[in-house]
N, C-alpha and C positions, 0 to 999 in steps of 0.2 A: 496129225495125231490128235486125240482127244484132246490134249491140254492146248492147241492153239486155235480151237472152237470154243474153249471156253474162256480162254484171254481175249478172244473176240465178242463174246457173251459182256463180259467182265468190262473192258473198254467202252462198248456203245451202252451201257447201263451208266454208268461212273459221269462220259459226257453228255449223254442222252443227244446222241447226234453218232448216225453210222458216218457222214463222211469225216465227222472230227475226229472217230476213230480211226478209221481208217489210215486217216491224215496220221496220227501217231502213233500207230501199226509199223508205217511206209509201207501199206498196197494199198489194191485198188478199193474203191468202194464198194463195187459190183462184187469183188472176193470176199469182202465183211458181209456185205447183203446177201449174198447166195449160202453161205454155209449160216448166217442167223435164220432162212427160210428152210434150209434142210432141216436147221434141230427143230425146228417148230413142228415140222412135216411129221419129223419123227418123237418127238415130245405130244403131239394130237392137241397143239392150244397154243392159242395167240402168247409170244413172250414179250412181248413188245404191242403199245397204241401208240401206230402212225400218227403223228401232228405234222401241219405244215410246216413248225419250225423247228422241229426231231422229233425223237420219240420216248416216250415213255415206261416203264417196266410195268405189265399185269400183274397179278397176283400170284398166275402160274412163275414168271419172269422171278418175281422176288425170290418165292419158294428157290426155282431153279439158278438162281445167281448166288444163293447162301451157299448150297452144294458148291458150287463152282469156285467159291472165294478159298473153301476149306479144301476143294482137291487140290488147288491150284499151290495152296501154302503148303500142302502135303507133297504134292510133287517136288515146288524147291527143297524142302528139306531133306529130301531121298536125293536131290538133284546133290545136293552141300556134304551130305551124307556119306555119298560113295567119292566124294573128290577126297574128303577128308582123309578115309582111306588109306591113299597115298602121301598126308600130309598137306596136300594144296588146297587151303579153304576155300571157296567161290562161295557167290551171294551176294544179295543185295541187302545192309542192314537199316533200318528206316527209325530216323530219331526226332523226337520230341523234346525240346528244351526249354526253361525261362531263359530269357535272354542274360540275365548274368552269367550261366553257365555254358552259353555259346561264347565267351569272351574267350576262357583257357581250356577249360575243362573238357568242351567236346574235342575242340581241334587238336590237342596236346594228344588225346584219347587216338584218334581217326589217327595222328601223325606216326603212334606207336605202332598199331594196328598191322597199317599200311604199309610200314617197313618189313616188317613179318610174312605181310599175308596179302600181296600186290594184286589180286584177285579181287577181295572183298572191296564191293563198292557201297559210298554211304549215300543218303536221302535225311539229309537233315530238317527240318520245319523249325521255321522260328514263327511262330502262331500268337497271337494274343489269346487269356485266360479264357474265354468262349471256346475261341477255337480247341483249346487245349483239351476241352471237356467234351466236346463233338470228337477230335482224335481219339481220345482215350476209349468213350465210348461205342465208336463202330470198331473200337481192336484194330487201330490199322498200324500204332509204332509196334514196333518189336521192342525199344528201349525207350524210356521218358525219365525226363529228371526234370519233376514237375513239386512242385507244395504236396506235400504229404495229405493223401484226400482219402477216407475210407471209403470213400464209392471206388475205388481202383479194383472191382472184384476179382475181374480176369489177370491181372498184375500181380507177382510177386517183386514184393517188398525187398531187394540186391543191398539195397547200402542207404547208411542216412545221411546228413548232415545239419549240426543242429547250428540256428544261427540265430538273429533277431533282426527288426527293421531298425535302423538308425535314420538319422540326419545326418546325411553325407553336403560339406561344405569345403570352402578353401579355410586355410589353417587362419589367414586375417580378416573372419567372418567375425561380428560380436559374438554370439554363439559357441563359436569354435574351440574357449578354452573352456567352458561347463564341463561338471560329470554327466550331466542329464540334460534336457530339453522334454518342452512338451509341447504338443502340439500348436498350441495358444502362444508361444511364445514366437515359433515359425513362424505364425501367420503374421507377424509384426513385420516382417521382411517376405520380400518378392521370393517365389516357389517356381521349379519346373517339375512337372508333374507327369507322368503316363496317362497316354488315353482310359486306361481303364487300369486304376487303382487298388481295386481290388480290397482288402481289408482295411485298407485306411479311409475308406470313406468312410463304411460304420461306424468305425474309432471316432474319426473325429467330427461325424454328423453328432453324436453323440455328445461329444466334450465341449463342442461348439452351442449345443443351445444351452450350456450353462456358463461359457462365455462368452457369447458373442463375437467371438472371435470372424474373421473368415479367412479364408487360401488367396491370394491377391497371385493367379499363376499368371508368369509372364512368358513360359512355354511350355506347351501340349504336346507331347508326341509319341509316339509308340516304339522309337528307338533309341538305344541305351547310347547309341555314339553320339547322336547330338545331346544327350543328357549330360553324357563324360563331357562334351567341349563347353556345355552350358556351364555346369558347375563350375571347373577350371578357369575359365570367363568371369569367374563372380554374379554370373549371370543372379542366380540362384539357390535355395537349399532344395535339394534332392533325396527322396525318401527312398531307402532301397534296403537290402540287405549288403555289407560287407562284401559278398564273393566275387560280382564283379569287378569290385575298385582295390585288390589286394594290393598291385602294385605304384597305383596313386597312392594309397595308403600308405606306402613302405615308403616311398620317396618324398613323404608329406607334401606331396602336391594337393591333396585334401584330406580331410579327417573326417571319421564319422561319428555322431555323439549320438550315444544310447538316448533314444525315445522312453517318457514317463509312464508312460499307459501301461496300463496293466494288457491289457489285449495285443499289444504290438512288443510285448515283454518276449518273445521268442518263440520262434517255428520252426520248424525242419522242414529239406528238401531231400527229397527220395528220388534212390534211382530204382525204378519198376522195369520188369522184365515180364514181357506177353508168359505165360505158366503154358501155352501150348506150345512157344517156341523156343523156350530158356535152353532144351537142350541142345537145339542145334548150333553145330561148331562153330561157323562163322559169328553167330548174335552173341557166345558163350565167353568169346575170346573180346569183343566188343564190352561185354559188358564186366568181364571180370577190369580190365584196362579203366574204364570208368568209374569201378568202385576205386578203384589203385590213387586217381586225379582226385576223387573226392577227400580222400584221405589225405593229399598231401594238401589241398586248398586248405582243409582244416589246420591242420600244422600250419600253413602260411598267417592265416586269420588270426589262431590263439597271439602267433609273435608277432603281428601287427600292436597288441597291448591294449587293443579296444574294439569292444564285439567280439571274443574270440568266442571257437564253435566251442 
């Protein structure tokens, strides 16, 4: 069929390597190589420049791989389309997260989903802030629950949640019994910080050359589980948003104290839904479920009694 010329299109583009398509196809090479030499035969132009270590997409290739992205999504959605029909949703839904709301929010989401609709299979991403801005813009989540960014042009705006950054600590931290903290005060004690910070470096490059202050971090890392065991540990104060740590929170295993800065004084996190595939049933049912979690994390947050949304 047309559409398994163009997933084979679509594949050795994505890895730029036919037998690594191949390879994730499950056929042969020679079957990816022969129908990419037929469309070319019958397209009159190179879609691909042979290198010894794969290949690369032409110009023509770019052109003819956009077509291919757009029939291919048009096809699943007719594919989800006519299952729906009958009631039985199929598809694959593909999501984009910050990692705090990979803790409850998505899986609680998928858990609901899944009981419903044992079909719909998910594609989660847990990406750092770069990565998240490369997903967004080549349109490849169907759903993201990312910082509220108006570059999301292609997205429609499903749900919000409004929250701010704190200083997340254990409840016998000096710190711990304030109504506020500022940054400057953090940095008098050891910090565990994310690879990539994101709005608090401005803030507190900022605040810092009027006090000299600095971040003394004593762990870097890109995941939220060793930040939960750092803190808990005493390791550390942890700058984050509330949604992750609800249930640390509730159990006062840690507290989190409202940050002073005006700029770290409160953000929202949005759930976006692709506007060319909002309607189809399977992403529809996905993302109504997700605005449902958002909603209740908020309730959970406000009766937390600090940072609530």
């Amino acid at each position: 069929m047309h559409a398994v010329v163009l997933r084979y299109l679509d594949h050795v583009a994505r890895l730029g390597s036919i037998r690594r398509a191949a390879e994730a196809l499950n056929v042969a090479s020679s079957a990816v190589n022969r129908q990419i030499l037929k469309l070319e035969a019958e397209m009159g132009a190179a879609l691909f420049e042979r290198r010894g270590n794969g290949v690369r997409l032409t110009p023509a290739g770019e052109h003819l791989l956009r077509h291919a992205r757009h029939t291919l999504a048009e096809w699943q959605r007719t594919c989800s389309d006519i299952a729906a029909l009958s009631g039985d949703l199929h598809g694959e839904v593909r999501i984009v997260a910050i990692p705090s709301l990979l803790v409850r929010v998505v899986p609680r989401a998928i858990e609901a989903v899944a009981a419903q609709h044992p079909h719909v299979t998910f594609r989660v991403i847990d990406a750092d802030p770069a990565e998240h801005v490369e997903e967004m813009r080549a349109g490849r989540p169907d759903v993201a629950l990312l910082f509220i960014d108006r570059r999301q042009r292609s997205y429609e705006l499903a749900a919000r949640l409004r929250t701010a950054l704190g200083a997340i600590m254990r409840p016998d931290h000096p710190l711990a019994s304030l109504s506020g903290v500022t940054l400057t005060q953090c940095a008098d004690y050891p910090v565990v910080m994310l690879n990539d910070p994101w709005l608090l470096d401005a803030v507190s490059e900022s605040e810092f050359i009027h006090s000299g202050a600095q971040f003394s971090a004593r762990i870097l890392s890109n995941s939220l589980t060793v930040m939960k065991a750092a803190m808990r540990s005493g390791l550390g104060i942890g700058f984050f948003t509330p949604t992750g740590f609800v249930d640390e929170i509730r159990t006062g295993e840690l507290v989190c104290v409202p940050l002073m800065e005006p700029g770290l004084a409160g953000s929202e996190i949005g759930l976006f839904v692709h506007r060319d595939r909002s309607a189809a049933p399977h992403i529809k049912v996905l993302a109504t479920e997700l605005g449902r979690q958002l909603q209740s994390l908020a309730q959970d947050i406000a009766a937390t009694g600090r940072l609530g949304a």
